[in-house]
Structures are given as C-alpha cells and as structure tokens.
TIVO-2410 file (N, C-alpha, C; in nm, 3 decimals):
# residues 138
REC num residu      c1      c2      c3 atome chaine
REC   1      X   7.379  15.591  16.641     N      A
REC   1      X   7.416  15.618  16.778    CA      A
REC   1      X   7.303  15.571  16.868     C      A
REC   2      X   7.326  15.516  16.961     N      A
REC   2      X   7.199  15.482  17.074    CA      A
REC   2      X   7.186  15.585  17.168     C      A
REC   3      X   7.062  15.580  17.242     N      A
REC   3      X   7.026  15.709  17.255    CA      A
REC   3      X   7.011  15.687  17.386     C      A
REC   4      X   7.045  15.819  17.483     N      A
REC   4      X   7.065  15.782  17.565    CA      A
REC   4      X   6.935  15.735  17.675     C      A
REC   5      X   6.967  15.686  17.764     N      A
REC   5      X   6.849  15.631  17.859    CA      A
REC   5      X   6.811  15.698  17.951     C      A
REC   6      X   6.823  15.773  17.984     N      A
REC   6      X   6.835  15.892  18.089    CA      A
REC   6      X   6.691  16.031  18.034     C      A
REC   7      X   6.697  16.017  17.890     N      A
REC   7      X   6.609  16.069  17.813    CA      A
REC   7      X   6.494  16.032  17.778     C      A
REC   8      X   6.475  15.880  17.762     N      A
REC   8      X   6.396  15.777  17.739    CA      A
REC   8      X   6.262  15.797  17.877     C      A
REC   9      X   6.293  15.844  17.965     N      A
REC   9      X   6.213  15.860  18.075    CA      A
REC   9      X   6.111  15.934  18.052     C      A
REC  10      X   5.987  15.853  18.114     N      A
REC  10      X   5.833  15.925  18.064    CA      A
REC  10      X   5.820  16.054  18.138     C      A
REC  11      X   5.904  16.083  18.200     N      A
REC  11      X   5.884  16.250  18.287    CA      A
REC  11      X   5.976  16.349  18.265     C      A
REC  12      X   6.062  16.263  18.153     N      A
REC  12      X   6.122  16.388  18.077    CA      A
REC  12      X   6.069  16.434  17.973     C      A
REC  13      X   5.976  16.517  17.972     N      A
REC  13      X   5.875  16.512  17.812    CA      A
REC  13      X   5.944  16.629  17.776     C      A
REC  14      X   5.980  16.680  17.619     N      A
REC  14      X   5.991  16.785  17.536    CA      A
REC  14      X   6.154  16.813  17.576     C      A
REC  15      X   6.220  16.691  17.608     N      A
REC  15      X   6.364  16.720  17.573    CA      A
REC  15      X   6.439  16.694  17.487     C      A
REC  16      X   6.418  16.664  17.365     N      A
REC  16      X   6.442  16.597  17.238    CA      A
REC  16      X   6.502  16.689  17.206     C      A
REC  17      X   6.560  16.842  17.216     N      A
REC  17      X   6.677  16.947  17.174    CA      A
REC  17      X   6.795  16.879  17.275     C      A
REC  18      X   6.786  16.862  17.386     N      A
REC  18      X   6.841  16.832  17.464    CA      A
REC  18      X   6.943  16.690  17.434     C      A
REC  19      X   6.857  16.621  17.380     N      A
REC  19      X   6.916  16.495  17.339    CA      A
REC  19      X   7.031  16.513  17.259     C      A
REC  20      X   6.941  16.568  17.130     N      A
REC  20      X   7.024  16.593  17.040    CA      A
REC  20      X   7.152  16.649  17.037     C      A
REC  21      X   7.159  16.747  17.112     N      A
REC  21      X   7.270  16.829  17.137    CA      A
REC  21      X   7.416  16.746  17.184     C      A
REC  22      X   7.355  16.658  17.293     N      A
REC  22      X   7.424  16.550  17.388    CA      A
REC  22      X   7.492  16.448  17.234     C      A
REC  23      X   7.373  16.405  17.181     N      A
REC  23      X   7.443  16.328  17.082    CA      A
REC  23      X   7.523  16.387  16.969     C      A
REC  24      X   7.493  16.517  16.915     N      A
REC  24      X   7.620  16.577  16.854    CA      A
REC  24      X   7.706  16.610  16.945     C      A
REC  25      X   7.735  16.680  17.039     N      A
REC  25      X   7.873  16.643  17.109    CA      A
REC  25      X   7.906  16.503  17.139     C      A
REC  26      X   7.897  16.414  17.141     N      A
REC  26      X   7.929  16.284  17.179    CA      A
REC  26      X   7.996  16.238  17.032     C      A
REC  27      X   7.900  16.294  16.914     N      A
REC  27      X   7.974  16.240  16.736    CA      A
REC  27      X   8.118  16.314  16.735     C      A
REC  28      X   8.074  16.482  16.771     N      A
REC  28      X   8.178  16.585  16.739    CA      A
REC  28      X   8.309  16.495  16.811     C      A
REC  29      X   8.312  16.462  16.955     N      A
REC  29      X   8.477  16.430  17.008    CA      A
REC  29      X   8.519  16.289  16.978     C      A
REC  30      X   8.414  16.246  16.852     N      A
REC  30      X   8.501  16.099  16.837    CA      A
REC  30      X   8.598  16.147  16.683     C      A
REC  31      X   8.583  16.247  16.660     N      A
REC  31      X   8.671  16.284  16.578    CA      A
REC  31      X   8.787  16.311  16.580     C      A
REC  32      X   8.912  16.307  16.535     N      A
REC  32      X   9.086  16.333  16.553    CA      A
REC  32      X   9.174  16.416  16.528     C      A
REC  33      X   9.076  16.494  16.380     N      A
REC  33      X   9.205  16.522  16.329    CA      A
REC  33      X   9.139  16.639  16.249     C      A
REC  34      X   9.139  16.780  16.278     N      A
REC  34      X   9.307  16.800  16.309    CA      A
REC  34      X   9.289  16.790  16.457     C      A
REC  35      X   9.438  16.832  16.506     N      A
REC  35      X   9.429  16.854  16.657    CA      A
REC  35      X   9.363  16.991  16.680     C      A
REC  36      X   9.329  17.002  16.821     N      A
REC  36      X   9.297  17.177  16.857    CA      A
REC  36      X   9.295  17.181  16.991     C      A
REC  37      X   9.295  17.325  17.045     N      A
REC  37      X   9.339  17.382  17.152    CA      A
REC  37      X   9.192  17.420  17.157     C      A
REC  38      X   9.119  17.430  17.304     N      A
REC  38      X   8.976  17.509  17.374    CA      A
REC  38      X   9.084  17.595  17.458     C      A
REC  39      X   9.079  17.723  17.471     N      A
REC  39      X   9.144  17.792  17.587    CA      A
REC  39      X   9.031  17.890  17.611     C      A
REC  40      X   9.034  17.925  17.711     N      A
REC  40      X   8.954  17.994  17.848    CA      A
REC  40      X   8.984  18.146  17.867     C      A
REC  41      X   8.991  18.233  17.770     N      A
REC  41      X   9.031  18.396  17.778    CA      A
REC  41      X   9.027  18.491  17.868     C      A
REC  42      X   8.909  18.400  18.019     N      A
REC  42      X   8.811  18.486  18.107    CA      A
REC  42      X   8.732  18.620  18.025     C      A
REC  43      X   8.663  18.647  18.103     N      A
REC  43      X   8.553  18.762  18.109    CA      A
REC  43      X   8.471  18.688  18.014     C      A
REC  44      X   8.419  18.559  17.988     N      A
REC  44      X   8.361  18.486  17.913    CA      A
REC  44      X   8.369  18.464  17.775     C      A
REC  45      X   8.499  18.471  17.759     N      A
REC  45      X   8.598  18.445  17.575    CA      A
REC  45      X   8.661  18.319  17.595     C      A
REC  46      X   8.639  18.291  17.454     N      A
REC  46      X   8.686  18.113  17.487    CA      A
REC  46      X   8.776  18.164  17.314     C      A
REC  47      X   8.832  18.094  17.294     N      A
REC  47      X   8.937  18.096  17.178    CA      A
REC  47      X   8.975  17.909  17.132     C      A
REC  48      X   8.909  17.902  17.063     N      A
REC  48      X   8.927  17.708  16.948    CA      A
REC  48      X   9.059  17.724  16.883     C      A
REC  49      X   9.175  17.696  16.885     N      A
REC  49      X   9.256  17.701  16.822    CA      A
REC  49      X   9.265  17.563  16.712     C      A
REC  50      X   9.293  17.541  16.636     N      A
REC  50      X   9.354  17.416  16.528    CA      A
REC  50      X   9.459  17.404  16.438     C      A
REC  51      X   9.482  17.308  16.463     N      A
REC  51      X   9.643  17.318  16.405    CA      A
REC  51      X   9.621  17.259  16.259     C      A
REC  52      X   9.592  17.391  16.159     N      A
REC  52      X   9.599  17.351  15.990    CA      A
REC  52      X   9.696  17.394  15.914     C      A
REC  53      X   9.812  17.314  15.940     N      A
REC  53      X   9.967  17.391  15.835    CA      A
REC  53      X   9.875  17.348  15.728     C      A
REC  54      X   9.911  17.433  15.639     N      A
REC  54      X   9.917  17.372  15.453    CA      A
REC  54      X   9.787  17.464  15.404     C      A
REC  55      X   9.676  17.455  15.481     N      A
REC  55      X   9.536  17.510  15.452    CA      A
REC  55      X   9.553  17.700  15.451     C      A
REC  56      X   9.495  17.715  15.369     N      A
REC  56      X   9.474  17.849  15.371    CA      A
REC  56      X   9.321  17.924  15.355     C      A
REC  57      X   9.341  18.055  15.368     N      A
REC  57      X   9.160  18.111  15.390    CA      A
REC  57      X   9.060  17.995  15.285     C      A
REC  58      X   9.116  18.026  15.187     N      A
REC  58      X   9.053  17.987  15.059    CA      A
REC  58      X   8.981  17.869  15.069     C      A
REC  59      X   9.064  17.790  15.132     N      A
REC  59      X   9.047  17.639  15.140    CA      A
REC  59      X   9.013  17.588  15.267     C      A
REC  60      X   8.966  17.691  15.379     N      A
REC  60      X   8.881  17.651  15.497    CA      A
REC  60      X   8.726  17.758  15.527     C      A
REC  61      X   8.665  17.674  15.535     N      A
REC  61      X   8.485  17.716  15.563    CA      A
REC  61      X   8.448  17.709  15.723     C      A
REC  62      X   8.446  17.841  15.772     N      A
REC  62      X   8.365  17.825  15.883    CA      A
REC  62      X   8.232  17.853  15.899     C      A
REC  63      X   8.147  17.728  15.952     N      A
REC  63      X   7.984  17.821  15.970    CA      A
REC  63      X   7.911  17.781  16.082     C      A
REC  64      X   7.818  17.876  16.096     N      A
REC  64      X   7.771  17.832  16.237    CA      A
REC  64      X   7.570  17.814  16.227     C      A
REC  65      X   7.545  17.710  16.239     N      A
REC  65      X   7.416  17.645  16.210    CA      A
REC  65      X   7.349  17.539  16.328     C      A
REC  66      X   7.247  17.653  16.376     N      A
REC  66      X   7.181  17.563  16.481    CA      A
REC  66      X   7.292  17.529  16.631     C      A
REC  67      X   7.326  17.629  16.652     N      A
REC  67      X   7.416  17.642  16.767    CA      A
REC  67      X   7.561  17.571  16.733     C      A
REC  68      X   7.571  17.487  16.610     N      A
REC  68      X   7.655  17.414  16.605    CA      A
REC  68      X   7.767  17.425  16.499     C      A
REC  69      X   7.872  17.450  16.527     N      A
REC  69      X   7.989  17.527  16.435    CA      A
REC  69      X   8.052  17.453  16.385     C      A
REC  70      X   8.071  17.424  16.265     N      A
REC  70      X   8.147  17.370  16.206    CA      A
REC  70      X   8.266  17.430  16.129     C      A
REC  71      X   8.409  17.367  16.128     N      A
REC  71      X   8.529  17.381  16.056    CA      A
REC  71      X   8.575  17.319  15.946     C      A
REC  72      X   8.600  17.319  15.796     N      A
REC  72      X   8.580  17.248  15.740    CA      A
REC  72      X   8.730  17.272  15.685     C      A
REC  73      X   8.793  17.202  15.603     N      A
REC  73      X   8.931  17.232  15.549    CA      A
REC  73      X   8.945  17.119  15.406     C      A
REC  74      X   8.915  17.165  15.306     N      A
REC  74      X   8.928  17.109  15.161    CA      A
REC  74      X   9.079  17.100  15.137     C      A
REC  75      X   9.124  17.011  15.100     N      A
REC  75      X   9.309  16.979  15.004    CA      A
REC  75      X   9.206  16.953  14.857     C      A
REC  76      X   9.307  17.008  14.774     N      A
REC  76      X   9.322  16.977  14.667    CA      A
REC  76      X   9.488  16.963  14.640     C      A
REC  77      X   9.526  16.825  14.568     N      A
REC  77      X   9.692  16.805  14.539    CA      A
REC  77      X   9.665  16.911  14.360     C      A
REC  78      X   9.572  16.974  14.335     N      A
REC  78      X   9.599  16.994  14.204    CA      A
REC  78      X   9.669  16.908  14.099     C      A
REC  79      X   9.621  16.793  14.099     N      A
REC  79      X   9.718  16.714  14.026    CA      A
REC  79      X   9.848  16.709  14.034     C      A
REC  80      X   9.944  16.697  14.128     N      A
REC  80      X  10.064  16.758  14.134    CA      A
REC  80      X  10.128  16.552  14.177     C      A
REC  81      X  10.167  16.494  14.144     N      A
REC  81      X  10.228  16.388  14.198    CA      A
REC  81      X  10.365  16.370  14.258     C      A
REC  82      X  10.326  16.460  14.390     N      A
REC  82      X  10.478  16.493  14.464    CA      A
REC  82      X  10.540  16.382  14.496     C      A
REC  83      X  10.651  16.327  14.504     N      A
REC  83      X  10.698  16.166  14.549    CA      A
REC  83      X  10.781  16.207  14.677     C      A
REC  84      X  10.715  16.205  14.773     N      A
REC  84      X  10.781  16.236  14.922    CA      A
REC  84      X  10.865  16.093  14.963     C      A
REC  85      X  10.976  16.114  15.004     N      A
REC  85      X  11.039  16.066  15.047    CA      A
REC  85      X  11.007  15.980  15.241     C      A
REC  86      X  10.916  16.102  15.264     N      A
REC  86      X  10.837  16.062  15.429    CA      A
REC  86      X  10.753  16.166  15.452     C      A
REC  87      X  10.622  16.114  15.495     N      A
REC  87      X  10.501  16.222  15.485    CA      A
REC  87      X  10.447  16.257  15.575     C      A
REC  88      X  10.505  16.327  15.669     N      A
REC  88      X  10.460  16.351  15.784    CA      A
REC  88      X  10.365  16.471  15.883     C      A
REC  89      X  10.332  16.546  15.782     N      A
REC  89      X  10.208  16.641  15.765    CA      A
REC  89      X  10.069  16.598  15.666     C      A
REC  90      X  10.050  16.546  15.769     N      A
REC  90      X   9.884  16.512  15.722    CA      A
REC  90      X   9.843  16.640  15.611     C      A
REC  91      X   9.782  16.591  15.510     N      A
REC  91      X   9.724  16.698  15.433    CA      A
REC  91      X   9.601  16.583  15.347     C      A
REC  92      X   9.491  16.595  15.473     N      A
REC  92      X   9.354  16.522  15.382    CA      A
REC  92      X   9.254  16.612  15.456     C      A
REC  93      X   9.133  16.629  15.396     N      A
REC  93      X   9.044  16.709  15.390    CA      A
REC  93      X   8.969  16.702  15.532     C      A
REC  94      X   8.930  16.774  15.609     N      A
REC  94      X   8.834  16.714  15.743    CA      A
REC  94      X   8.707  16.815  15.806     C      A
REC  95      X   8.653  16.790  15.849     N      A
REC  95      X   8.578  16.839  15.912    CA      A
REC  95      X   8.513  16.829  16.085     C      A
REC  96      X   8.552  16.941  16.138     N      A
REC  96      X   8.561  16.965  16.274    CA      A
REC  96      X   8.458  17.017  16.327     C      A
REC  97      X   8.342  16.956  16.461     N      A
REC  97      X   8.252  17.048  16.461    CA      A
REC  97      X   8.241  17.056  16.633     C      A
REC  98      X   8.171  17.140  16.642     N      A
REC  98      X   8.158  17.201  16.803    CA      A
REC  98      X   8.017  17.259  16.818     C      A
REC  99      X   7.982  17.200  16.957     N      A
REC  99      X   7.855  17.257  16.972    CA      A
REC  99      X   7.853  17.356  17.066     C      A
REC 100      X   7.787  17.458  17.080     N      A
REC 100      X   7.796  17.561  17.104    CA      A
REC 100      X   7.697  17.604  17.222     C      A
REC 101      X   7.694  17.701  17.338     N      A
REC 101      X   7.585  17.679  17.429    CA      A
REC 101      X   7.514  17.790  17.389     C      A
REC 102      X   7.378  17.788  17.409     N      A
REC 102      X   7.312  17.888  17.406    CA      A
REC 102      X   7.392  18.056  17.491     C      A
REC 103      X   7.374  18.163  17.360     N      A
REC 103      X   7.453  18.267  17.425    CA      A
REC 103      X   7.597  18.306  17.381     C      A
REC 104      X   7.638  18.195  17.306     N      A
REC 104      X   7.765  18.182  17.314    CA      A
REC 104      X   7.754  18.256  17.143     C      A
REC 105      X   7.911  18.337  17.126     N      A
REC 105      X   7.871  18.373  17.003    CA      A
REC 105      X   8.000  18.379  16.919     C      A
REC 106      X   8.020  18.408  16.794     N      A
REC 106      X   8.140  18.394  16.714    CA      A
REC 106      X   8.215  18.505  16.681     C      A
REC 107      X   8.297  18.592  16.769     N      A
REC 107      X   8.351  18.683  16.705    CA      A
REC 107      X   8.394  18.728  16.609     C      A
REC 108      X   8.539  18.622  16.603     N      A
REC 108      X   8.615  18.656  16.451    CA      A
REC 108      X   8.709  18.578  16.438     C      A
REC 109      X   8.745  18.506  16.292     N      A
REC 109      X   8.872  18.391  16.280    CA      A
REC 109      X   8.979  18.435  16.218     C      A
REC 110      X   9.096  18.417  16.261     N      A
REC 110      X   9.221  18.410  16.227    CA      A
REC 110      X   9.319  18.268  16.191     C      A
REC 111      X   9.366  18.310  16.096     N      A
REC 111      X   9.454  18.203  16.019    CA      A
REC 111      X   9.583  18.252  16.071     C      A
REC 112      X   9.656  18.205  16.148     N      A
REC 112      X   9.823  18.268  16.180    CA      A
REC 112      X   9.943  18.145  16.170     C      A
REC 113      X  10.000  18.144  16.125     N      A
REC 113      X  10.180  18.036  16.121    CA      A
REC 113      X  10.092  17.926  16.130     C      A
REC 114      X   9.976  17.851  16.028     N      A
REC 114      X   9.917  17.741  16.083    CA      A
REC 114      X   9.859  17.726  16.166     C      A
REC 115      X   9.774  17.811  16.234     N      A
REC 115      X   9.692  17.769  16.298    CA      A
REC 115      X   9.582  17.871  16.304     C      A
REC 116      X   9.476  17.829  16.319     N      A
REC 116      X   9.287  17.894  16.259    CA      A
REC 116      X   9.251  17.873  16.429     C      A
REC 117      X   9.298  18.057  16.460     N      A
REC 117      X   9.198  18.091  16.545    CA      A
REC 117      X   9.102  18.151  16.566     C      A
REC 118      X   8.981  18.056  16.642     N      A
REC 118      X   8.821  18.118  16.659    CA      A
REC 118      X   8.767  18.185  16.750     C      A
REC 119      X   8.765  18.298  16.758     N      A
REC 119      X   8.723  18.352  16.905    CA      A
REC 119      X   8.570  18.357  16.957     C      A
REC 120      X   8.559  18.304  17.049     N      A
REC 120      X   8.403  18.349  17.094    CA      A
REC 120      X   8.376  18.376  17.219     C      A
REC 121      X   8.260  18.446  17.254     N      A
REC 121      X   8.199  18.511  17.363    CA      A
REC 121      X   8.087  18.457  17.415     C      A
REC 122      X   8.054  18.498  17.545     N      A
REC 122      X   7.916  18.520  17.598    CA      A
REC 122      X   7.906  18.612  17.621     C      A
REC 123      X   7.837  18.697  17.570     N      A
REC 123      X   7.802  18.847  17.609    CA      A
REC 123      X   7.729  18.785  17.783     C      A
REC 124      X   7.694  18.882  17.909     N      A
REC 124      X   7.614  18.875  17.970    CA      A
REC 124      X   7.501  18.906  17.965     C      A
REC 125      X   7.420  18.857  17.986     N      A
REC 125      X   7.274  18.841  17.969    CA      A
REC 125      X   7.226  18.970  18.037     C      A
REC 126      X   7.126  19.053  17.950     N      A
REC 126      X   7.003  19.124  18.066    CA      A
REC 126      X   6.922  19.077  18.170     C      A
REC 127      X   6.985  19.149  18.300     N      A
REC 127      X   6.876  19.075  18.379    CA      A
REC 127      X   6.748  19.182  18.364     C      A
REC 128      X   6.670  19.105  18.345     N      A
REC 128      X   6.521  19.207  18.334    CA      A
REC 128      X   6.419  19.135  18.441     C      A
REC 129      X   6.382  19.267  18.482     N      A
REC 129      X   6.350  19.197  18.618    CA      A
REC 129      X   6.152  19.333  18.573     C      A
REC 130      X   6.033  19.178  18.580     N      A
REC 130      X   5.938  19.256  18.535    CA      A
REC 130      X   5.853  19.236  18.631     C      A
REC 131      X   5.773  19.313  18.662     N      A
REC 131      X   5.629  19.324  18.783    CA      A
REC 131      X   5.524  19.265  18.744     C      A
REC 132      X   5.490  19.212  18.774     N      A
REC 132      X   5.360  19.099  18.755    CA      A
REC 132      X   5.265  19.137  18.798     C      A
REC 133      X   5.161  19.224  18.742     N      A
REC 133      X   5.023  19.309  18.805    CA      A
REC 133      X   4.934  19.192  18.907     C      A
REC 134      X   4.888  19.234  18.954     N      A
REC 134      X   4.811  19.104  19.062    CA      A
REC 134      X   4.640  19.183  19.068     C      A
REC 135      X   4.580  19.067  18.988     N      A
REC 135      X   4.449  19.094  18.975    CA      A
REC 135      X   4.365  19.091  19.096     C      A
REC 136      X   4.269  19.151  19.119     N      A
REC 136      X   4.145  19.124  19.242    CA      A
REC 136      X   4.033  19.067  19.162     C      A
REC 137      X   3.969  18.944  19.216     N      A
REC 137      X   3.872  18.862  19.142    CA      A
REC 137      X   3.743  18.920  19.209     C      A
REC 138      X   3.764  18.965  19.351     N      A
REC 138      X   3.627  19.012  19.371    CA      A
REC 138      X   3.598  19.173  19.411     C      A
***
C-alpha cells in the first residue's frame, strides 16, 4: 500500500498510529464479501450486521486486537461432493475486519436467520476536571 503523503510531512512527527490505522481502514473496505449493514442505535450503539447464511457459531471467530476487530467465517464442504444444479449462495471462507475508534467497545454477538449481529458502544467518557497547584518561585 503507498503511504499516504499528508503523513510524510516533517511536522507531523509521532503519527505513525495514525497512519496505520488510515491504512487498515483503507485494506479493510477493499474487501466484498460478505455483505454487511453499520447501523447507528443512538445513545452511542452502533450494531455491524453481516449477512452469513450457512455459517454457524462454531464456524465463525470474532476478535478484537489492537482496536481492530476482526470477523472470520471457516466452510468446511466435509468432503461432501454436492452437484448443484445453480450456486447461488456463496459458501467460501472470509475474513472481515473493522477498525475501531478509541472508546469504542464490543458488547455482545448474535447469530440470528443468517445474520451475525455485533453490538458496540461508547460508553461516555469521565470528564475529570483537575486543579493544577501554582507554585511561587520567590
């Protein structure tokens, strides 16, 4: 991936998390498949939906590493040599990932009629508000 130029600048020093982040989201949405839903819950809940007919608990991995979440979904045909007539449910293995903002956190996943939903939050932050003693030098 080339990196961006905007970063490259000598007065942006110690943004190299920053980069990075930019360039895994930029890898994460060149990806297709499966499809999925981002929806907006308010009070700061966001819900990832994906559309995995066929997959079940067993055979999907969610984890969350370095702000960055990944979905994973294994097929195995068990040796089975089905002869479909027309194949129109994708069933190959993939991996889905999302980056995540600081704050943001993973509630809990559900598998329902095909589809693996992820819920997450931002809790609101403490505002902490602290007094700064002010020294006398003389």
């Amino acid at each position: 991936m080339t990196r961006t130029l905007l970063f490259d600048s000598p007065f942006l020093l110690g943004f190299e998390h920053t980069r990075s982040q930019i360039e895994r989201a930029a890898k994460a949405a060149a990806e297709g498949y499966p499809p999925y839903n981002v929806e907006d819950l308010g009070g700061g809940a966001l819900r990832i939906t994906l559309a995995v007919a066929g997959f079940t608990p067993e055979t999907l991995q969610i984890t969350l590493e370095d702000r960055q979440l990944t979905i994973a979904g294994r097929r195995d045909d068990g040796g089975k040599g089905d002869a479909y007539l027309h194949r129109g449910i994708a069933s190959r293995s993939f991996i889905r990932s999302f980056v995540l903002a600081d704050g943001v956190e993973v509630d809990r996943a559900l598998l329902e009629h095909g589809l693996l939903h992820v819920d997450l939050s931002r809790p609101e932050p403490e505002r902490l508000v602290r007094r700064i003693p002010i020294q006398s030098a003389g």
